[in-house]
C-alpha positions as CSV (number, residue, x, y, z in Angstrom):
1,X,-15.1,65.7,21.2
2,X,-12.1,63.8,23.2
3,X,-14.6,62.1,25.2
4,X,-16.6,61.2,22.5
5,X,-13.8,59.5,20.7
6,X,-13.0,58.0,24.0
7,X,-16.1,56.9,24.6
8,X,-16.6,54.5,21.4
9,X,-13.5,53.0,22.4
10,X,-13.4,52.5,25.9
11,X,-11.6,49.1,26.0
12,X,-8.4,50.2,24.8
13,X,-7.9,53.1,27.6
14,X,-9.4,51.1,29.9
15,X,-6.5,49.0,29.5
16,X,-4.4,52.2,30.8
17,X,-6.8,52.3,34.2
18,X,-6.0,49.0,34.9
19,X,-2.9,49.2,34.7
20,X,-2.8,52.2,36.7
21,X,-5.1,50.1,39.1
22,X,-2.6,47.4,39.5
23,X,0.2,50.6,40.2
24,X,-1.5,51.9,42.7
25,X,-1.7,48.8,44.4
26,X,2.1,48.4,44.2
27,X,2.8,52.3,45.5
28,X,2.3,51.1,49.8
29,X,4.1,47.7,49.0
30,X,7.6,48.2,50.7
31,X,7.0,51.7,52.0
32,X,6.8,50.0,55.4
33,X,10.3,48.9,55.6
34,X,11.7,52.1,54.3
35,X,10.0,53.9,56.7
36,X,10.2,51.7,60.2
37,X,13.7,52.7,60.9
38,X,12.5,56.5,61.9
39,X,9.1,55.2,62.7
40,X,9.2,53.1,65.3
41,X,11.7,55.6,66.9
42,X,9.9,58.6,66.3
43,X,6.7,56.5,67.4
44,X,8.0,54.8,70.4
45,X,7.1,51.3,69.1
46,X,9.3,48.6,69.4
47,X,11.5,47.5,66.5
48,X,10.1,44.0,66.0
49,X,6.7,45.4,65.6
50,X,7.1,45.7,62.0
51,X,6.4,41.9,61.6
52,X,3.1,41.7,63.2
53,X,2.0,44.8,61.7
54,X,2.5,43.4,57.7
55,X,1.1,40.2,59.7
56,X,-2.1,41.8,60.2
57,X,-2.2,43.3,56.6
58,X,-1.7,40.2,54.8
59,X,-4.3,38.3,56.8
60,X,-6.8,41.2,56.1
61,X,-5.7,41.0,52.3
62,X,-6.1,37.4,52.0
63,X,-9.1,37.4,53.5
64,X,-10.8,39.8,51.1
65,X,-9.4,37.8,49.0
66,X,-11.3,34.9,49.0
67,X,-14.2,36.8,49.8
68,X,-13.6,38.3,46.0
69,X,-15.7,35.5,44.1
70,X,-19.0,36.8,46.3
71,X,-18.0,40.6,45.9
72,X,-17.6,39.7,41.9
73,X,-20.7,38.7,42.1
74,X,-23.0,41.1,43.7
75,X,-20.6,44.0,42.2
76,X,-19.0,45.2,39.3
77,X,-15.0,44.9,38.8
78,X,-14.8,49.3,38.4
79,X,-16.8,50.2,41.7
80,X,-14.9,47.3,43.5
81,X,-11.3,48.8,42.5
82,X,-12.9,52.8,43.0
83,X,-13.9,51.8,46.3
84,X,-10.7,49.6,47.3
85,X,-8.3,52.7,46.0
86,X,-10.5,54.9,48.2
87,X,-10.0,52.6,51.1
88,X,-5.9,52.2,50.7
89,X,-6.1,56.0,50.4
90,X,-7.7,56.7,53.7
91,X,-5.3,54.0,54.9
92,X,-2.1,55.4,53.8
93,X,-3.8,59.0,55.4
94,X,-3.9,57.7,58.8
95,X,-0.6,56.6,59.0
96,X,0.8,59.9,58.2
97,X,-0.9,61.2,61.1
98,X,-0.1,58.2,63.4
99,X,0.7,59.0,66.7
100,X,1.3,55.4,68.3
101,X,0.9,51.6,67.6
102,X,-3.1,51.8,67.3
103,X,-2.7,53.9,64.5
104,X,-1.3,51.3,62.6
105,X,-3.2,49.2,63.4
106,X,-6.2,50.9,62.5
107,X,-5.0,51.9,58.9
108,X,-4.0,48.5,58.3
109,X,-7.9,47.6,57.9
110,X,-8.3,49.6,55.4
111,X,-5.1,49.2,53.5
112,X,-5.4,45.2,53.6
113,X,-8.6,45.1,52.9
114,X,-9.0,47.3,50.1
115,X,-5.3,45.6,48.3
116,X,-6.8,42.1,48.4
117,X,-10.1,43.2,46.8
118,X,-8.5,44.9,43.7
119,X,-6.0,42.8,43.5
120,X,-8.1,39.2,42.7
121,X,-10.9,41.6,41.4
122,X,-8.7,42.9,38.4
123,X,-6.7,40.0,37.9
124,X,-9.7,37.8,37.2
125,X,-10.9,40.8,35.0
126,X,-8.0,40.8,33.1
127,X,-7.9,37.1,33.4
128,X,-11.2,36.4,31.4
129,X,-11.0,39.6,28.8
130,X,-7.8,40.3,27.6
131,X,-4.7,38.4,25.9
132,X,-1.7,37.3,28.0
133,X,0.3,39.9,27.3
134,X,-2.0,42.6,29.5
135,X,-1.8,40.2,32.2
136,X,2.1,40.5,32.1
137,X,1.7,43.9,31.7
138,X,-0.2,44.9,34.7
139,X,1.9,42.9,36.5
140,X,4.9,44.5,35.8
141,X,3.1,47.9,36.3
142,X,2.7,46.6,40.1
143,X,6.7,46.2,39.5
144,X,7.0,50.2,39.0
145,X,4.5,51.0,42.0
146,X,6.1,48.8,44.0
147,X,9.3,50.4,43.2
148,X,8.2,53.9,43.2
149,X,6.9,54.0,46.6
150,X,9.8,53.2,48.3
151,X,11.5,55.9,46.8
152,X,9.0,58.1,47.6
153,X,9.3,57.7,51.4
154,X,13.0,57.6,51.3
155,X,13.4,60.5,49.3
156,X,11.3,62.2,52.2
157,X,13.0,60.6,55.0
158,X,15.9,63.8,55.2
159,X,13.0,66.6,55.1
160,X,11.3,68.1,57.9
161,X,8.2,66.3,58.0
162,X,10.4,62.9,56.9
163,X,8.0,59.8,56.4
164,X,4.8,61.5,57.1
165,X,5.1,63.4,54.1
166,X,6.0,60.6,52.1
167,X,2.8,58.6,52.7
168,X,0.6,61.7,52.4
169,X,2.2,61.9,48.8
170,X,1.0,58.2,48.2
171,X,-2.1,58.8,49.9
172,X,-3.0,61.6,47.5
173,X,-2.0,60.0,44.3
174,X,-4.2,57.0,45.5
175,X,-7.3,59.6,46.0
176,X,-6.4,61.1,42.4
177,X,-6.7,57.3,40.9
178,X,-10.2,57.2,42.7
179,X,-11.3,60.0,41.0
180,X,-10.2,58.8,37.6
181,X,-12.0,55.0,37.9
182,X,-14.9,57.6,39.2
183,X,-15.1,58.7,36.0
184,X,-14.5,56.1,33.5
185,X,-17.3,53.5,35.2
186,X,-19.1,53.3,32.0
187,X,-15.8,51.9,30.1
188,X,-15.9,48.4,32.2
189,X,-19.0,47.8,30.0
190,X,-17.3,48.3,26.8
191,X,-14.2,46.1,27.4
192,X,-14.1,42.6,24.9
193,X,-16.8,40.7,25.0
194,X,-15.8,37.7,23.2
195,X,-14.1,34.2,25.0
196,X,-10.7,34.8,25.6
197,X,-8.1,32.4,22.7
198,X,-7.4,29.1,24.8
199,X,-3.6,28.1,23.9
200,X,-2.4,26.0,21.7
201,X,-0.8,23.3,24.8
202,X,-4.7,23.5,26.5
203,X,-6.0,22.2,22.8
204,X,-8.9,23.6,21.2
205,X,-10.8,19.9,20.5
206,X,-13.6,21.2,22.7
207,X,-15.6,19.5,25.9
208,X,-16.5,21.3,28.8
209,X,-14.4,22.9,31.3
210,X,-14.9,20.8,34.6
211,X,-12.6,22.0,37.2
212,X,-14.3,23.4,40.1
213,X,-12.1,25.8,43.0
214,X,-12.4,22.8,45.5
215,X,-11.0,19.9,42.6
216,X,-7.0,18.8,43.1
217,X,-6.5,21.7,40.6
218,X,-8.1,24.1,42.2
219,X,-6.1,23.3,45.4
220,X,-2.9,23.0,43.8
221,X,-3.5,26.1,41.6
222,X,-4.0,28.0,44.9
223,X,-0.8,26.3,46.1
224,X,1.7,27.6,43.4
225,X,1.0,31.1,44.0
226,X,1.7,30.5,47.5
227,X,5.3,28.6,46.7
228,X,6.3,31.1,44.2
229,X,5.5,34.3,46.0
230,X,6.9,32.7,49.5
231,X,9.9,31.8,47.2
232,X,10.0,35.4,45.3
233,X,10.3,37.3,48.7
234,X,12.2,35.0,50.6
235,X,15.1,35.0,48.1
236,X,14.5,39.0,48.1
237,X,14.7,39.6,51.6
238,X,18.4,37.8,51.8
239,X,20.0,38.5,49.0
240,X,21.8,41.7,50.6
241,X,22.7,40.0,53.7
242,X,23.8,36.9,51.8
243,X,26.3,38.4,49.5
244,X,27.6,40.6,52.3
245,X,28.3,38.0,55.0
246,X,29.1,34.9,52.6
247,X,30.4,36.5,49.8
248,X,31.8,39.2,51.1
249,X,29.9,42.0,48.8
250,X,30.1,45.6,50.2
251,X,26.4,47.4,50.9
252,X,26.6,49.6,48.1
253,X,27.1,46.1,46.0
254,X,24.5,44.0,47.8
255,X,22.1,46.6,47.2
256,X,22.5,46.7,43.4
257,X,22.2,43.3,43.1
258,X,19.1,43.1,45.3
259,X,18.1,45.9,43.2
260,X,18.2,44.0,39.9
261,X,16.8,41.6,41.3
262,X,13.3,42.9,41.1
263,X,14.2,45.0,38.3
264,X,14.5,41.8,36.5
265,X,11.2,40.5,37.2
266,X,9.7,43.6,36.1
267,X,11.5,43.8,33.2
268,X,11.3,40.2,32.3
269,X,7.5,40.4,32.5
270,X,7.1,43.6,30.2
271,X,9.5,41.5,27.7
272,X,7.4,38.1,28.5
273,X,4.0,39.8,27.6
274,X,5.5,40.8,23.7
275,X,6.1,36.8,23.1
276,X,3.5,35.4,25.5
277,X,0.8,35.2,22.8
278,X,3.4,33.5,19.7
279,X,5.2,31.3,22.1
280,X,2.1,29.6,24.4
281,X,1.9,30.9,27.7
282,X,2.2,27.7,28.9
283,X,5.4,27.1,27.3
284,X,6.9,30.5,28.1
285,X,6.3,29.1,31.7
286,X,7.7,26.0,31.8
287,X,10.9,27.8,30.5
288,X,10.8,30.6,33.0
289,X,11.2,27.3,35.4
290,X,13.7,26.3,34.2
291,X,15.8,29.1,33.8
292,X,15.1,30.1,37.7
293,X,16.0,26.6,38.8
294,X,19.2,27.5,36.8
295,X,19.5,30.8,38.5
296,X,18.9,29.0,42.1
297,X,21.8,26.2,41.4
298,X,24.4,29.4,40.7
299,X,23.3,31.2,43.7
300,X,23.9,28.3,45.7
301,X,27.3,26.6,44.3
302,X,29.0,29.4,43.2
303,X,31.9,31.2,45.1
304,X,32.2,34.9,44.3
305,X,29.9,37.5,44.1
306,X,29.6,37.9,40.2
307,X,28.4,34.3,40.3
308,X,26.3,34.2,42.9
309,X,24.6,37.4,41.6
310,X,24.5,36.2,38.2
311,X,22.3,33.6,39.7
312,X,19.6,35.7,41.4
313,X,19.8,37.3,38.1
314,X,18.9,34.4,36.3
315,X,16.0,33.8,39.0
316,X,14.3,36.9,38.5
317,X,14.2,36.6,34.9
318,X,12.9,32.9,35.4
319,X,10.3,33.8,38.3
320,X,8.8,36.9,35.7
321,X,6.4,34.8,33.8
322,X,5.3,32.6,36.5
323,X,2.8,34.4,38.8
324,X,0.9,36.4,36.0
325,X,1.0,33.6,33.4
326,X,-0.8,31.5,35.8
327,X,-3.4,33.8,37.1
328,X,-4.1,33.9,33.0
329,X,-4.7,30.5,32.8
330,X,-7.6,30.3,35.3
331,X,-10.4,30.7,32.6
332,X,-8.7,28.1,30.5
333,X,-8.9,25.6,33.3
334,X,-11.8,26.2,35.4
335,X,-15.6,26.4,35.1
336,X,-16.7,29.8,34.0
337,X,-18.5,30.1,37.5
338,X,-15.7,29.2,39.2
339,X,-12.9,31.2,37.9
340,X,-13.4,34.7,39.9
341,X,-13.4,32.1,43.3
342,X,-10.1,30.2,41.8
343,X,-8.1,33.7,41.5
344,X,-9.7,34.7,44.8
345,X,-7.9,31.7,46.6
346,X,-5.0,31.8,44.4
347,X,-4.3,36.1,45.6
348,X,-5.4,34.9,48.9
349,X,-2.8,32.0,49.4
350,X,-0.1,34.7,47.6
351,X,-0.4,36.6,50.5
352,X,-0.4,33.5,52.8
353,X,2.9,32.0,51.4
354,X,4.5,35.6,51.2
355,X,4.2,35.8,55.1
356,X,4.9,32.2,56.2
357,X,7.7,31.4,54.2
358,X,9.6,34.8,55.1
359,X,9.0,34.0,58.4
360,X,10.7,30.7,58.1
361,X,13.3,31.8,56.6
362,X,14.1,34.1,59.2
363,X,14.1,31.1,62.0
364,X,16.4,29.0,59.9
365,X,18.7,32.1,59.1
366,X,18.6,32.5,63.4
367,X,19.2,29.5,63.9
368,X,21.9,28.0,61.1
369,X,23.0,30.7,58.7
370,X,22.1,32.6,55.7
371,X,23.3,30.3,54.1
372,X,20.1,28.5,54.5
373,X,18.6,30.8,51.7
374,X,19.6,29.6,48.6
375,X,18.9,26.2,49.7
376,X,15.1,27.0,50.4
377,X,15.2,29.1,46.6
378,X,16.6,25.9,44.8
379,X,14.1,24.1,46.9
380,X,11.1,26.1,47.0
381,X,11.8,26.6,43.3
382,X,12.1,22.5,42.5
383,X,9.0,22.1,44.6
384,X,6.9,24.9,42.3
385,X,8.1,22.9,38.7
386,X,6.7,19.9,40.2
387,X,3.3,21.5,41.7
388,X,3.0,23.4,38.1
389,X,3.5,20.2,36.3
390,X,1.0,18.4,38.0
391,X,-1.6,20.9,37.3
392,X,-0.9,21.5,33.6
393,X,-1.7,17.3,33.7
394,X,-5.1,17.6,35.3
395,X,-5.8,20.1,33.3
396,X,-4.9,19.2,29.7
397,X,-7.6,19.1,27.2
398,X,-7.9,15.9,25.1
């Protein structure tokens, strides 16, 4: 009888796989630099491994990333995310039984490979179904797994078996999740059929959609995702060393704030997606821009901690909207045959930026100071209101 009732109406809980889809892609997210400190020890592998190591993931992710727009098309979106869980799985598996450097290695295939595909897989699903409030959602349900694996491995880390343990807990809740989109294949069928509500700031006067994934849009589109999520972990990264060595903050301090950081993000995106659909998406955008360029000018004027807190603050609640508001907007802006490409290139180059601009952030903090960071977040967060701007031109409806 419970299946029955489930079965005639399978878009509504298939709202609640996705979601857990987009958590289990969050769980491995961070669980690498919890873990590193007694890994590479316990491993024999040399402490500045870590870098090439999420290196090689992120250039396996953003690979099947752009690959997603010929996957979308010879598969279905549930047998692409049961198969990519399956794959992360088996990943996380390996590297609780590592024994050296190769090990990595080898589960990093798996892992990178099988993130990118779910990740542009159900973001475009999402993207061309479902309202903009789901799209917030789901991302701040990537939010919660990317905070609760963390805490699994450090919550492991003073056992016997120490990180090991942790990862074969993630790896088994991954394998659960691949049982679960097992079963509920015949609900991707039964999601909403009918074109998604175009917002009020696109227009609604008609005339086809005529962006293609190679246009100035498409490129630029690609390119915000790389600024914001380069900017997002960059200012993530420092915030702890920042406050301690500029602003005197203690650890305990540091972490909180570096702490609510991301917990503002989340947060801010669960609230975003109950307003998204009154306010425009759009609009609730171009604010969120605002207030983080707000958020970026505090960090980087102020003088005490409580300011310069307040203004990462300010910068998580601006960045929440930004990333999952734009991924929504692909169908409204591109060529129906073109979308599942577009958010392809657009998770692809999120991955891209998210290494590269770390990375320079780490020469320029070598080489002048931390207190290079807040300049590149004011910058890096000017340079993404102007990139957005520009796109939301070319792609106005008359």
């Amino acid at each position: 009888m419970v299946n029955d009732k489930m079965s005639k109406r399978p878009g509504r809980y298939l709202l609640g796989v996705i979601y857990l889809g987009f958590f289990s892609l969050g769980l491995p997210d961070g669980t690498l630099g919890v873990a590193w400190p007694a890994m590479h020890t316990g491993l024999g592998i040399p402490v500045g491994m870590a870098g090439p190591l999420l290196l090689w993931v992120t250039l396996l992710a953003a690979g099947s990333s752009v690959a997603s727009g010929v996957i979308g098309r010879r598969f279905a979106v549930g047998p692409v995310a049961t198969v990519s869980c399956a794959m992360t799985g088996v990943g996380l598996l390996v590297i609780s039984q590592a024994q050296g450097l190769g090990w990595l290695v080898a589960a990093a295939v798996p892992l990178g490979l099988g993130a990118g595909a779910v990740d542009a897989g159900l973001n475009g699903f999402v993207a061309r179904q479902y309202e903009a409030r789901h799209m917030n959602w789901l991302h701040a349900f990537w939010g919660v797994g990317a905070t609760s694996g963390p805490l699994v491995i450090a919550s492991c880390l003073s056992g016997a078996e120490g990180w090991r343990w942790g990862y074969v807990i993630i790896a088994v809740v991954q394998l659960s999740l691949v049982g679960l989109f097992a079963a509920t294949l015949g609900w991707w069928s039964g999601a909403p059929k009918s074109p998604k509500v175009v917002d009020d700031e696109v227009g609604r006067s008609g005339g086809e959609l005529r962006w293609g994934p190679n246009s100035e849009a498409g490129i630029l589109s690609a390119g915000i995702f790389a600024i914001y999520v380069g900017v997002e972990i960059t200012v993530g990264l420092w915030i702890a060393t920042h406050l301690v060595e500029l602003r005197g903050a203690s650890l305990a301090v540091a972490g909180f704030v570096a702490t609510g950081y991301f917990g503002s993000i989340t947060l801010g995106r669960i609230l975003v997606g109950l307003v998204a659909g009154r306010w425009g998406n759009r609009r609730v955008m171009g604010g969120g821009v605002m207030l983080a360029v707000v958020g970026a000018v505090l960090f980087l004027v102020a003088d005490s901690v409580s300011g310069a807190s307040l203004g990462v603050i300010l910068m998580g609640w601006g960045f929440a909207p930004i990333y999952p508001g734009h991924m929504y907007e692909a169908p409204n802006r591109f060529a129906p045959e073109a979308v599942q490409t577009v958010i392809g290139r657009q998770t692809a180059s999120s991955y891209i930026g998210g290494a590269a601009l770390p990375a320079i952030s780490g020469w320029l903090v070598q080489e002048w100071s931390v207190s290079s960071v807040p300049w590149i977040a004011l910058g890096g967060t000017v340079l993404l209101g102007l990139v957005i701007w520009r796109v939301n031109r070319l792609t106005a409806r008359k």
